[in-house]
C-alpha positions as CSV (number, residue, x, y, z in Angstrom):
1,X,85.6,19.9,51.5
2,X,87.7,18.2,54.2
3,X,86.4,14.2,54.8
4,X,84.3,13.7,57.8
5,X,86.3,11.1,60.1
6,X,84.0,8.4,61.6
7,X,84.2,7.1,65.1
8,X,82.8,4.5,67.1
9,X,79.6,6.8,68.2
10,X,79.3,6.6,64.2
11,X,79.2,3.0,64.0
12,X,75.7,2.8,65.7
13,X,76.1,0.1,68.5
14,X,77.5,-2.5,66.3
15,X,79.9,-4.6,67.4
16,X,82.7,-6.7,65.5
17,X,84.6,-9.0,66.6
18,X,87.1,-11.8,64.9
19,X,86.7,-13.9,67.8
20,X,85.9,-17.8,67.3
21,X,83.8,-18.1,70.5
22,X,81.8,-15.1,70.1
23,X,78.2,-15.0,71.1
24,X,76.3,-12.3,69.6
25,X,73.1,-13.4,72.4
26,X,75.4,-11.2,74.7
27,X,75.3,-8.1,72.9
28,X,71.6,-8.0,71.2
29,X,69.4,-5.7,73.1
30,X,66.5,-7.2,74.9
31,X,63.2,-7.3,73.8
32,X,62.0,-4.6,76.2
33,X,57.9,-4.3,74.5
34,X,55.7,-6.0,77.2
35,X,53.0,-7.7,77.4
36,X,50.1,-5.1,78.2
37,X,46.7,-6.0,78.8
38,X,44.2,-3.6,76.3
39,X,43.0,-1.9,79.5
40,X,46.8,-1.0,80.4
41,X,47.3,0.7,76.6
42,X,47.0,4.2,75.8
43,X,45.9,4.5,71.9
44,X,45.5,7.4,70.2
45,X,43.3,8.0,66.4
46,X,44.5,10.3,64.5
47,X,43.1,12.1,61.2
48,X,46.2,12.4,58.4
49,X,46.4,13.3,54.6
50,X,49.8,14.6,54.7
51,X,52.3,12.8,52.6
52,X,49.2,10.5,50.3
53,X,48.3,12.2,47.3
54,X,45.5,13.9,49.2
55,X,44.0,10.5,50.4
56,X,42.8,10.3,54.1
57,X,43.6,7.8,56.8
58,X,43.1,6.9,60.3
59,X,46.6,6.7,62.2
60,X,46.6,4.7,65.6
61,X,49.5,5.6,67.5
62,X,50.9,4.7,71.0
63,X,50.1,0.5,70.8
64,X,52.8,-1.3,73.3
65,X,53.1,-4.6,73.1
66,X,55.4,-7.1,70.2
67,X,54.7,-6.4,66.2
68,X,52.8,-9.8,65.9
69,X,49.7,-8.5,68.4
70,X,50.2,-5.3,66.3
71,X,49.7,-6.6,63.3
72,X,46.7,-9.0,64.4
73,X,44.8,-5.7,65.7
74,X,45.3,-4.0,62.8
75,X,44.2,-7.1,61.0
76,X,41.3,-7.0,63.0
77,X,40.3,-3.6,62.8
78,X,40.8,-2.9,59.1
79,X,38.3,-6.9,58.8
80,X,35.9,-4.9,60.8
81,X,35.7,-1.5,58.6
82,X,35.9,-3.1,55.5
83,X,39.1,-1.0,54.6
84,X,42.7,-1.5,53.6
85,X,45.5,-0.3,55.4
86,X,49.2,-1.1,57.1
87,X,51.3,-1.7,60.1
88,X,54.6,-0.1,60.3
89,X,56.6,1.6,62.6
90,X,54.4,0.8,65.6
91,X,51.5,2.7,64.0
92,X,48.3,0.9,62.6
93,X,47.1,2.8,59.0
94,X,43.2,2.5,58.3
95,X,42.2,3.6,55.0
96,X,39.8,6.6,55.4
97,X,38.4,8.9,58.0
98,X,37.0,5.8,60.4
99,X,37.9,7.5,63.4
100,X,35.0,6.9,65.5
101,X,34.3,3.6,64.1
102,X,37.6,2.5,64.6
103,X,37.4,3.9,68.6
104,X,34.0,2.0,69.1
105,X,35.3,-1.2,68.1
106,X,39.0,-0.8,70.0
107,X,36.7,0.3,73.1
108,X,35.1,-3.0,72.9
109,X,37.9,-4.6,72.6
110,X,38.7,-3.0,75.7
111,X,41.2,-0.4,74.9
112,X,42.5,3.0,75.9
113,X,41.7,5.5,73.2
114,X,41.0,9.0,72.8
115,X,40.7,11.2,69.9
116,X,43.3,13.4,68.7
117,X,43.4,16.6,66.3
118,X,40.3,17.4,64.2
């Protein structure tokens, strides 16, 4: 089996350099997640037990804004329902099927969100 030969495409946007005055500042991407109001987001709940041992779980998906306000909504919400659940890859977990719940309270908060799937 011949060795696959890596280029620069392979490397994943990093970039080295031995220089003494380099400044990495230059070649981070920005930060592009605004700063949406709740009334600007679109959210959407989501019914899941794929992948949990059969458990069931609210998913919210499409939040826009920096992991901090993420992770106080999700705070927030899972507080409010008396669950557990996560925040990880953009997505807020709720333990259970609180899907309506979960909408009633975001809707007072005064967010975006429809129901998706079952």
């Amino acid at each position: 089996m011949a060795k696959k030969k890596m280029g620069l495409e392979d490397l994943g946007g990093f970039v080295f350099s031995t220089s003494d005055d380099f400044n990495e500042k230059e070649y981070l991407p920005e930060d592009d997640q605004e700063n949406l109001s709740p009334s600007e987001q679109q959210l959407e709940a989501h019914f899941s037990n794929k992948g949990r041992g059969g458990k069931t779980v609210t998913i919210i998906k499409g939040f826009q804004g920096p992991d901090e306000e993420l992770t106080a909504l999700g705070k927030m919400l899972k507080k409010k329902c008396g669950v557990g659940g996560s925040t990880k890859d953009g997505e807020i977990i709720i333990q259970g099927d609180d899907r309506e719940k979960i909408m009633q309270i975001l809707k007072k908060e005064g967010y975006n969100i429809k129901r998706v799937g079952g």
